[in-house]
C-alpha positions in Angstrom: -54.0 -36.8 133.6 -57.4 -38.0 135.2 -59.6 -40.9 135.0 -62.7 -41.8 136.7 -64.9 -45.1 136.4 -67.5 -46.2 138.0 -68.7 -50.4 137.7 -71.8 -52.0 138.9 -71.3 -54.6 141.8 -73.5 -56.4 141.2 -72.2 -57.1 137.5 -69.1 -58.2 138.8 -70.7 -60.9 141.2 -73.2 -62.3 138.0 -69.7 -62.4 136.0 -67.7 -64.2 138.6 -70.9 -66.3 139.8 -71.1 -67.2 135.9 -67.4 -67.4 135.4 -65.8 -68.6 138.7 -62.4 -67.7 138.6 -61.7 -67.2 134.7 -63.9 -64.0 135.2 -61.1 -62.5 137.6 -58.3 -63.7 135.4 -59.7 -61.9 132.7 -58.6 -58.4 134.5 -56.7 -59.6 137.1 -53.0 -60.8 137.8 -52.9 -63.9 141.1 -51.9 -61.2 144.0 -54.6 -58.6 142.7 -57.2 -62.0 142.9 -55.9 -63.0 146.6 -56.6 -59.4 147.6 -60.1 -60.1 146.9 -62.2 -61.0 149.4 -66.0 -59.9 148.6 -67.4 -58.3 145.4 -67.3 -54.8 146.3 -63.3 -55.3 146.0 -63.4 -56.8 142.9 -65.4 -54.3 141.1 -63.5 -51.3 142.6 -60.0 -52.9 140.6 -62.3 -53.0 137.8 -63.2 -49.4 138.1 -59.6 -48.6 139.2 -58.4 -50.5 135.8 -60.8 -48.5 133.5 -60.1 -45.1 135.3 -56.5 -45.9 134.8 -57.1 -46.2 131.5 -58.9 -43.5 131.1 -56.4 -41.4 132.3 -54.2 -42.5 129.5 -56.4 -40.8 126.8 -56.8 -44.2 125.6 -59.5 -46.7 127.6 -58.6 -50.3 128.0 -57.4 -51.3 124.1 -54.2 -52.1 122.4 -52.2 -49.2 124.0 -53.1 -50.6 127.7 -54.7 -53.4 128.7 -56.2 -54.9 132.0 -53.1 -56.8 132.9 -50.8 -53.5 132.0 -51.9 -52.2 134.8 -51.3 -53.6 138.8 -53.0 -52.8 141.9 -51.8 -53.6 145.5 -52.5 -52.2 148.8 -49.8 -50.0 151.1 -48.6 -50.4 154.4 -51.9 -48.9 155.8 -54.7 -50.7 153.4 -54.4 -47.7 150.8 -55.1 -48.9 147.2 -52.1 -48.3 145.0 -51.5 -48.4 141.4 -48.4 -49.3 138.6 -48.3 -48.9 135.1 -46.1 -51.7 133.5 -42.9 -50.1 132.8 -43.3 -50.1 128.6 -47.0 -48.0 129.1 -45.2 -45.6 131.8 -42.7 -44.6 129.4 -44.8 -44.5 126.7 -47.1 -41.9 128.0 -44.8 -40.3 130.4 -45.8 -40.8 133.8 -44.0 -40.3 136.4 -46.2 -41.1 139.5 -50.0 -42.8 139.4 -52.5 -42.2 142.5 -55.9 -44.3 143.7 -58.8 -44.3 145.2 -61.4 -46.1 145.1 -64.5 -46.2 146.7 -67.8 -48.2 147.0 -71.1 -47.5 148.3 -74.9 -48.6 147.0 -74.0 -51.2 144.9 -71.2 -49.3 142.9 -67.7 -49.1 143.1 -66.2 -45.8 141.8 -62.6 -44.9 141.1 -60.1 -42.2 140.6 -56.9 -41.9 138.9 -54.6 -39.1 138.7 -51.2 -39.6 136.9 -48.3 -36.9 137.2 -46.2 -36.7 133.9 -42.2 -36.0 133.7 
């Protein structure tokens, strides 16, 4: 299963600028928010979010929902990706991968999820 998204930065910044931090809490848990340190970041977990969710079949909604779903970085900076454990077994999935990327004032991201 596969999900792309790709999110405006500049969006992001006019929503946190309008916001402050409620904006971030909307879609993101306290160590996704101290892993962000400049708006490109922030709207990459967006995109990550949404591309995760799109990889369900589902988008973000009642079956998953911004805060089912956790980003972190590995050992070497690498964006990494967890489905809460009650939407993994719901769908299946075994292992979730991420990348994200931004460039030009967008951030775009990938999922790919391998099923049991």
């Amino acid at each position: 299963m596969i999900g792309i998204d790709i999110t405006s930065v500049e969006r992001i910044k006019k929503m946190y600028e309008k916001f402050g931090l409620k904006a971030y809490e909307k879609f993101l848990n306290p160590k996704e928010i101290e892993l962000i340190k400049k708006p490109e970041t922030a709207a990459g977990f967006w995109a990550a979010k949404e591309a995760a969710s799109k990889a369900l079949g589902t988008g973000i909604g009642a079956s998953c929902g911004f805060h089912d779903i956790k980003i972190s970085k590995g050992e070497l900076g690498n964006p990494k990706i967890k489905y809460r454990k009650k939407v993994r077994k719901a769908f299946g999935i075994k292992n979730s991968y991420l990348s994200i990327t931004h460039d030009s004032g967008f951030a775009i991201a990938v999922v790919v999820n391998v099923l049991k």
